[in-house]
DOLOLO-654344 format. One record per residue (C-alpha): x, z, y; residue number from 1; residue in three letters. Coordinates in nm, 2 decimals. Layout:
N
<node u="X" w="Z" v="Y" num="NUM" residu="ala"/>
...
END
This chain:
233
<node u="3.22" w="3.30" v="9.67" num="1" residu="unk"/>
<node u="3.20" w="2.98" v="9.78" num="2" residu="unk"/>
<node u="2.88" w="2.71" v="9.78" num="3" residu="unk"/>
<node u="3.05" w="2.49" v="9.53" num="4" residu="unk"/>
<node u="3.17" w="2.75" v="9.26" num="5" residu="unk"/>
<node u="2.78" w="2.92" v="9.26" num="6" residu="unk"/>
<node u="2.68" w="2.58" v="9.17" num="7" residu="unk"/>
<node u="2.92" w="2.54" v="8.92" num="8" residu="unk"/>
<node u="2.85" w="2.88" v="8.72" num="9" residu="unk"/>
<node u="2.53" w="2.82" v="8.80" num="10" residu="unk"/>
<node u="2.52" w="2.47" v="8.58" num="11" residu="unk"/>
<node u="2.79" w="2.62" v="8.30" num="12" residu="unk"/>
<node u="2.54" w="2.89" v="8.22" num="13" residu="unk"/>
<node u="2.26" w="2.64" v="8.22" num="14" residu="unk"/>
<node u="2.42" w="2.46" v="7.98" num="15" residu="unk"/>
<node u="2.47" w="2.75" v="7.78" num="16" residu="unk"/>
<node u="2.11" w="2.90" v="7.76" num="17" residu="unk"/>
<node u="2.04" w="2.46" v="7.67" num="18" residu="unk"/>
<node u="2.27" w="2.53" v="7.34" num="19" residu="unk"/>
<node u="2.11" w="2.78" v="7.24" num="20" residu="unk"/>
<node u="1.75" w="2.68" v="7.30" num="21" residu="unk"/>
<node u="1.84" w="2.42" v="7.02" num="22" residu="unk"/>
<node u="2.01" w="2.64" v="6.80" num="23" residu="unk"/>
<node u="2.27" w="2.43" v="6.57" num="24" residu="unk"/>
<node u="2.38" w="2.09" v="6.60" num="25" residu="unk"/>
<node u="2.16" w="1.90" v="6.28" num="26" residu="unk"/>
<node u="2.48" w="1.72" v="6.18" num="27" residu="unk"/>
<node u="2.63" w="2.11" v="6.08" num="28" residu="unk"/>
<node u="2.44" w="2.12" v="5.73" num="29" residu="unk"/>
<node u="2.55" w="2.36" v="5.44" num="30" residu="unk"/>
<node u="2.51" w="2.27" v="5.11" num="31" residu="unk"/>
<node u="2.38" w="2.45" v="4.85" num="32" residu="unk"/>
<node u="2.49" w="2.38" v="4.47" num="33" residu="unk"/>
<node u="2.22" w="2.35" v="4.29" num="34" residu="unk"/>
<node u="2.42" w="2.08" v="4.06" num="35" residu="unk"/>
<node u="2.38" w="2.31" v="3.73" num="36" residu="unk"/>
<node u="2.00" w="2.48" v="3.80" num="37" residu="unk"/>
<node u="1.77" w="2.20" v="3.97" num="38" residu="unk"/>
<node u="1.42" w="2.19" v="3.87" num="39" residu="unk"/>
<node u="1.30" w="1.92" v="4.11" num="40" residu="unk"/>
<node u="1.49" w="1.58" v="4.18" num="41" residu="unk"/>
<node u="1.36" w="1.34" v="4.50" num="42" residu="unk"/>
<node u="1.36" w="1.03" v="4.37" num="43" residu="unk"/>
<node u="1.46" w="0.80" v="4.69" num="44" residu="unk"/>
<node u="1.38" w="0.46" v="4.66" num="45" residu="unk"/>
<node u="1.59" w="0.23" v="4.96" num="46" residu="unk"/>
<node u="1.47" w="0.05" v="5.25" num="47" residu="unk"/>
<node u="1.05" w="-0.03" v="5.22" num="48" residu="unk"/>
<node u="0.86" w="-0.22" v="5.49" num="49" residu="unk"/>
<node u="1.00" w="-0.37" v="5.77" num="50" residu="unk"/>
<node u="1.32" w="-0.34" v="5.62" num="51" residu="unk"/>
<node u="1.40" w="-0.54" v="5.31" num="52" residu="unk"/>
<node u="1.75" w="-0.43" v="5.26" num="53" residu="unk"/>
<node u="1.94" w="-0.69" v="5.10" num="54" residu="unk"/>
<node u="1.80" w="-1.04" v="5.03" num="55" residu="unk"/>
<node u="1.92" w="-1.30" v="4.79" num="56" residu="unk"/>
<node u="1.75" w="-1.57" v="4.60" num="57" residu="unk"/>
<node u="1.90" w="-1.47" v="4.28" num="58" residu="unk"/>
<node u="1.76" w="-1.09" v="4.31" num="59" residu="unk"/>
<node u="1.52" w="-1.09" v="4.59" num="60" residu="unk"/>
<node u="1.43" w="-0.82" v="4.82" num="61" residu="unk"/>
<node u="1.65" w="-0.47" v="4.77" num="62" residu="unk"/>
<node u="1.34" w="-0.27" v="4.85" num="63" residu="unk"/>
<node u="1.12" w="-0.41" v="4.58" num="64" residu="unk"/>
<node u="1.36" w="-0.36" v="4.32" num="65" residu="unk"/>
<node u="1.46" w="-0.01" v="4.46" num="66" residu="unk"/>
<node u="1.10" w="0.10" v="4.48" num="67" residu="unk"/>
<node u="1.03" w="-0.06" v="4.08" num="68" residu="unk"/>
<node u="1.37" w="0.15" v="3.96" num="69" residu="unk"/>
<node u="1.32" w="0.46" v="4.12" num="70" residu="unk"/>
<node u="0.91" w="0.43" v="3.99" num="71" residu="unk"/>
<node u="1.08" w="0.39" v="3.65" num="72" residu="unk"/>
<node u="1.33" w="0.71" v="3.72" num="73" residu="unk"/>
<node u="1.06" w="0.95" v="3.82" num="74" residu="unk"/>
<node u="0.81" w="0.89" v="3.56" num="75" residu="unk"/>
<node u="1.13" w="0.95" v="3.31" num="76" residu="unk"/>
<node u="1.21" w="1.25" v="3.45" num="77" residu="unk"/>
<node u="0.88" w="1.40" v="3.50" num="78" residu="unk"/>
<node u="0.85" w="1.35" v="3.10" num="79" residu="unk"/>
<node u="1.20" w="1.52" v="3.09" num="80" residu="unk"/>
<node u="0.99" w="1.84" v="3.22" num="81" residu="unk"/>
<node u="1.15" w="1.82" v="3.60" num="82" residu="unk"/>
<node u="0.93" w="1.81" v="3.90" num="83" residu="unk"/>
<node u="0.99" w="1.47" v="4.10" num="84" residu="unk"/>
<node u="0.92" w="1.36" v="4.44" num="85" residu="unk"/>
<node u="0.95" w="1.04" v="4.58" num="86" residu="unk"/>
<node u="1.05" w="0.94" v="4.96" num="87" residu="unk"/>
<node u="0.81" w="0.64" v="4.90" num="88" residu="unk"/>
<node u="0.58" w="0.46" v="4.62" num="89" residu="unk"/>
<node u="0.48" w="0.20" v="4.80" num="90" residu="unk"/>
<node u="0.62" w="-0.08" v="4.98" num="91" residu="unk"/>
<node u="0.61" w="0.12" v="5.31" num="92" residu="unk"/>
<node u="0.88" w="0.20" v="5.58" num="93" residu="unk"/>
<node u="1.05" w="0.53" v="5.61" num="94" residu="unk"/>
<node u="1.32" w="0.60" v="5.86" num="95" residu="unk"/>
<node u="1.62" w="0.79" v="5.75" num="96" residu="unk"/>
<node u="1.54" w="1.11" v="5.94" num="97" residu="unk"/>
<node u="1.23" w="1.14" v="5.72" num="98" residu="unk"/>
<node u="1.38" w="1.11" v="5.43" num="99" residu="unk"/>
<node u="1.64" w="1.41" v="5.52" num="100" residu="unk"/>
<node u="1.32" w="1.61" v="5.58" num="101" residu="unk"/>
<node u="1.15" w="1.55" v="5.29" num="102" residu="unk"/>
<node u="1.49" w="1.60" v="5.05" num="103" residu="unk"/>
<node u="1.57" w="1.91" v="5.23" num="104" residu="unk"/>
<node u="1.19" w="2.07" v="5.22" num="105" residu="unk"/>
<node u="1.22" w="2.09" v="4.87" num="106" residu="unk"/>
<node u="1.36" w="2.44" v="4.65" num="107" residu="unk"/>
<node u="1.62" w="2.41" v="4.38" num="108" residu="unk"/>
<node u="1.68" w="2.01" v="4.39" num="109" residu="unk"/>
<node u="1.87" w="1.72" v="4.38" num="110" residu="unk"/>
<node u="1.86" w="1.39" v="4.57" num="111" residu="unk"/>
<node u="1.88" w="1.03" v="4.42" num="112" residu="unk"/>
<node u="1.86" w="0.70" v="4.63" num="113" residu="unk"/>
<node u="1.84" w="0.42" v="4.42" num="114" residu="unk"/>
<node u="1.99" w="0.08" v="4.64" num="115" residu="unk"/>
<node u="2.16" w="-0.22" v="4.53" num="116" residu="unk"/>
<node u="2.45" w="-0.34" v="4.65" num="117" residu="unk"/>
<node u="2.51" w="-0.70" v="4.87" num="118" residu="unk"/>
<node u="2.80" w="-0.93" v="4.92" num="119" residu="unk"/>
<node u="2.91" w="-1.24" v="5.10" num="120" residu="unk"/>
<node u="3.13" w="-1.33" v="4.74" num="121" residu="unk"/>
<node u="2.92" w="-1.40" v="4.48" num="122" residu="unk"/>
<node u="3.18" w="-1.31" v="4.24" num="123" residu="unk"/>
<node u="3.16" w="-1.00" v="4.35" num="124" residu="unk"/>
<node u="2.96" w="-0.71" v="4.08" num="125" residu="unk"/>
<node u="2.94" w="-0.42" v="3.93" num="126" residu="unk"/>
<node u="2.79" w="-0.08" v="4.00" num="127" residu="unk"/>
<node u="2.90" w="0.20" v="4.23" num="128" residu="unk"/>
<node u="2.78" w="0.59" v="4.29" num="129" residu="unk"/>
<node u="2.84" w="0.78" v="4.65" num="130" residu="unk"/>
<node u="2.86" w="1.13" v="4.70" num="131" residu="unk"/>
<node u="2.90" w="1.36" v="5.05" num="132" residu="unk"/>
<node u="2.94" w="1.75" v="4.95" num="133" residu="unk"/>
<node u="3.18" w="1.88" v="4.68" num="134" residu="unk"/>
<node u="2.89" w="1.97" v="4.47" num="135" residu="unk"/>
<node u="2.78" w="1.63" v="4.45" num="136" residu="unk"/>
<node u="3.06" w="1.49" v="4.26" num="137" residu="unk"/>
<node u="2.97" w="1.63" v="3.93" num="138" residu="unk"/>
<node u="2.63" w="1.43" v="3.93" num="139" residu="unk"/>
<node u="2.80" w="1.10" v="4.09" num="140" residu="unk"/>
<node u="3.03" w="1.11" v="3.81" num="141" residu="unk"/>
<node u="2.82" w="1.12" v="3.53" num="142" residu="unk"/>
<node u="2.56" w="0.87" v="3.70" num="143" residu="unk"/>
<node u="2.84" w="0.64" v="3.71" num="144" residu="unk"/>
<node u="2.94" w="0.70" v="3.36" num="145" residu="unk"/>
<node u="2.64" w="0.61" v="3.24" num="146" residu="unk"/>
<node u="2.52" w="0.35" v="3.42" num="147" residu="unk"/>
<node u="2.87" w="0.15" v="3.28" num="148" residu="unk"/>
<node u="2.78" w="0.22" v="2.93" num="149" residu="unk"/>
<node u="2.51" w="-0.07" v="2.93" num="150" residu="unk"/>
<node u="2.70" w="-0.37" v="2.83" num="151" residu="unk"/>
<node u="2.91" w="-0.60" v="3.02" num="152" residu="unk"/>
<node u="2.88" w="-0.39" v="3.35" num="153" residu="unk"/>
<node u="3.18" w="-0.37" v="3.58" num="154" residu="unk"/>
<node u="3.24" w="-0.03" v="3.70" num="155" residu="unk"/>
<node u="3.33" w="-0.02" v="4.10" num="156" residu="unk"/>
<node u="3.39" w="0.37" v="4.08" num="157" residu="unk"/>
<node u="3.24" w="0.69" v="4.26" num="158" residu="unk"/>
<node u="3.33" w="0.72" v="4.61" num="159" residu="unk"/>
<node u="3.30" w="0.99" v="4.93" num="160" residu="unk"/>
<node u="3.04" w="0.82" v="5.23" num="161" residu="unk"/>
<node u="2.89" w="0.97" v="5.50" num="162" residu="unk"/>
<node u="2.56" w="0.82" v="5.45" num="163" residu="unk"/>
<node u="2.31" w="0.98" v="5.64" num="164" residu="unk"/>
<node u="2.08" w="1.08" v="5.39" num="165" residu="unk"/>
<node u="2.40" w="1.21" v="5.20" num="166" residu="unk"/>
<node u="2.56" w="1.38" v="5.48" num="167" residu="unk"/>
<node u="2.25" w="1.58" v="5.62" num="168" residu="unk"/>
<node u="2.13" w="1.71" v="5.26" num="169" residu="unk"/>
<node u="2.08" w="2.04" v="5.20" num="170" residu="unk"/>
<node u="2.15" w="2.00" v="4.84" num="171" residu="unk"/>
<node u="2.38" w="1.77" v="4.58" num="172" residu="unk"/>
<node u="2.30" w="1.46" v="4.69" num="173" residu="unk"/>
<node u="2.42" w="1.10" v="4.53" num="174" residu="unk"/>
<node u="2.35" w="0.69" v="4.62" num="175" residu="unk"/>
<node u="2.35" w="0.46" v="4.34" num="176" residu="unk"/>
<node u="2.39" w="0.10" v="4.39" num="177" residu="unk"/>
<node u="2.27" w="-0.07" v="4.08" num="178" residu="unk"/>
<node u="2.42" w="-0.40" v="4.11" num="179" residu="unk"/>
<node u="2.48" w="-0.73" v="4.35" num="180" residu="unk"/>
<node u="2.17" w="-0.89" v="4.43" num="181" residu="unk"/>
<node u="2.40" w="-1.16" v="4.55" num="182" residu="unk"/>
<node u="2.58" w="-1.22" v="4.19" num="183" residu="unk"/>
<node u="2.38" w="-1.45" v="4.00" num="184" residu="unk"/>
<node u="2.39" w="-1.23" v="3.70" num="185" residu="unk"/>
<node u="2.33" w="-0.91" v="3.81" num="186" residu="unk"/>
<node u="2.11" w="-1.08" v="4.06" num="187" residu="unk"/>
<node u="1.91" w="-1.23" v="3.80" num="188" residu="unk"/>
<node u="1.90" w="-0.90" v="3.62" num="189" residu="unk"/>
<node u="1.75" w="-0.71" v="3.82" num="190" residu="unk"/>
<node u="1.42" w="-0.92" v="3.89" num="191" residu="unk"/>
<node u="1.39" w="-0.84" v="3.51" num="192" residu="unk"/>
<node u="1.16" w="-0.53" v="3.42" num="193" residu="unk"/>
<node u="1.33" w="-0.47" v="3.10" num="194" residu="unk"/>
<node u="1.66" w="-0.45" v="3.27" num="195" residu="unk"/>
<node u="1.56" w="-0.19" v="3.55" num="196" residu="unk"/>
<node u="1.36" w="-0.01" v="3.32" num="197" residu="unk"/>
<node u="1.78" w="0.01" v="3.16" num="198" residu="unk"/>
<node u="1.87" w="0.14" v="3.47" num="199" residu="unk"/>
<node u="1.60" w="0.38" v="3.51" num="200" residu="unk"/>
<node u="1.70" w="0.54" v="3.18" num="201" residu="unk"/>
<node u="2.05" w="0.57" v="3.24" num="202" residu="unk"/>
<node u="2.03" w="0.73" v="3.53" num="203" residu="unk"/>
<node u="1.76" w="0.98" v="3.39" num="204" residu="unk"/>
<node u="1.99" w="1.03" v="3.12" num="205" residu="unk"/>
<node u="2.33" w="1.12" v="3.37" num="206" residu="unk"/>
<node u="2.05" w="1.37" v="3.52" num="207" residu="unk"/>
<node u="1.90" w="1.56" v="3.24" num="208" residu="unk"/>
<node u="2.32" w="1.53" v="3.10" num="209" residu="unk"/>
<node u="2.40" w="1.70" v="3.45" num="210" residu="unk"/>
<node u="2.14" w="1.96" v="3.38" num="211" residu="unk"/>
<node u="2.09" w="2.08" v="3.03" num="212" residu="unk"/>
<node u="2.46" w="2.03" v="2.98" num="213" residu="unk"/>
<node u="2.75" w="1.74" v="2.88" num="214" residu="unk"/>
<node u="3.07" w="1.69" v="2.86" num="215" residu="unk"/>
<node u="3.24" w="1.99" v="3.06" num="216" residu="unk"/>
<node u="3.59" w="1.86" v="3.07" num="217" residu="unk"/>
<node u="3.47" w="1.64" v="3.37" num="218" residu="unk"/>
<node u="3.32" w="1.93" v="3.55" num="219" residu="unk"/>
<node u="3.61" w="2.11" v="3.49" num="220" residu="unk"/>
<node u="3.83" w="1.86" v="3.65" num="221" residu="unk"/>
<node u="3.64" w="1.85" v="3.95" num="222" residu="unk"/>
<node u="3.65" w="2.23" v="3.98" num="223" residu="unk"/>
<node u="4.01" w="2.19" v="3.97" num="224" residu="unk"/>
<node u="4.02" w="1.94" v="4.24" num="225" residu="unk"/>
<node u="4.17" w="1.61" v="3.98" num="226" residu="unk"/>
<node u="4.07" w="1.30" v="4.03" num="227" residu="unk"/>
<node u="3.77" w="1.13" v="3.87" num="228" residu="unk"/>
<node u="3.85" w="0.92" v="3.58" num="229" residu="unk"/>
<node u="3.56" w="0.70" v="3.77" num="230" residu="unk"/>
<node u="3.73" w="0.68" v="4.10" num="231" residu="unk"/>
<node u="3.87" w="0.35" v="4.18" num="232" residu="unk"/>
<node u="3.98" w="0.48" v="4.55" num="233" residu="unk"/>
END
């Protein structure tokens, strides 16, 4: 056997034994469905920190009006008999990764990340739900529906994204963007307590809908693999 083939075995089972001292790649996740028997829902309020998120005159910061939501969300939720925990509760910086670790420690949940949304058109409005796993949908859906029930809303639609904190949860797992901070309406609205406190309840509402029970003909669609009536894609 020659010098240079030894060294090439020698480096391909090196490799090998280095793939398995890692075990699976953290990109491979399975998800669990937990979409009809969730007892606990993280509450994930966007950006914190260092990182503002969006930042318009007419809304301000993303991260404070994230944090005041999902605040709002969690103390509904908690008097809806769920457990809730939150990625953050103060203005405070929390890198994706984190947040994946804390949704995925948790038994028997769901994950909601409260963001608003961001545009160089200030014309531009309306709200919008994402969703990674199939068993996601359900919840995205009915978020959606309900957030476009308070009046004069503009509904964008429910859409697949491979956000991080999406794509690496162990568990159904949505993003809600509650609005353009840079539309001067919906701007304006949500640096008003009243109004995210609206918010808040709506999306309490889609949760405790998804959980105790709703309208089944949309689950049943989705089950069926039909389109959402709230997909705009």
């Amino acid at each position: 056997m020659s010098r240079f083939i030894r060294r090439f075995l020698l480096i391909s089972c090196s490799a090998v034994l280095a793939g398995c001292a890692t075990g699976p790649r953290f990109e491979e996740v399975a998800t669990k469905d937990t979409s009809k028997s969730f007892t606990t829902v993280v509450v994930d309020a966007g950006h914190g920190g260092k990182d503002n998120g969006a930042y318009r005159r007419f809304g301000g910061a993303e991260k404070i009006a994230t944090l005041d939501v999902a605040k709002r969300l969690s103390e509904k939720l908690r008097q809806s008999k769920f457990k809730t925990v939150m990625t953050r509760s103060s203005d405070v910086f929390i890198p994706l990764d984190d947040r994946v670790t804390i949704e995925n420690e948790q038994k028997n949940a769901i994950f909601v990340s409260i963001h608003f949304n961001d545009s160089r058109r200030r014309g531009i409005r309306g709200f919008e739900t994402y969703y990674h796993s199939p068993s996601s949908i359900a919840l995205a859906n009915r978020i959606q529906a309900k957030l476009t029930t308070i009046p004069n809303s503009a509904n964008r639609g429910v859409h697949h994204a491979n956000f991080r904190v999406l794509r690496l949860a162990k568990y159904p797992a949505v993003l809600v963007e509650c609005g353009f901070l840079s539309n001067p309406r919906e701007g304006g609205e949500a640096r008003d307590s009243d109004y995210r406190d609206e918010l808040a309840d709506r999306i309490a509402a889609a949760i405790v809908e998804q959980r105790r029970g709703g309208d089944h003909r949309t689950a049943k669609r989705e089950s069926s693999g039909e389109p959402s009536l709230f997909d705009n894609n």
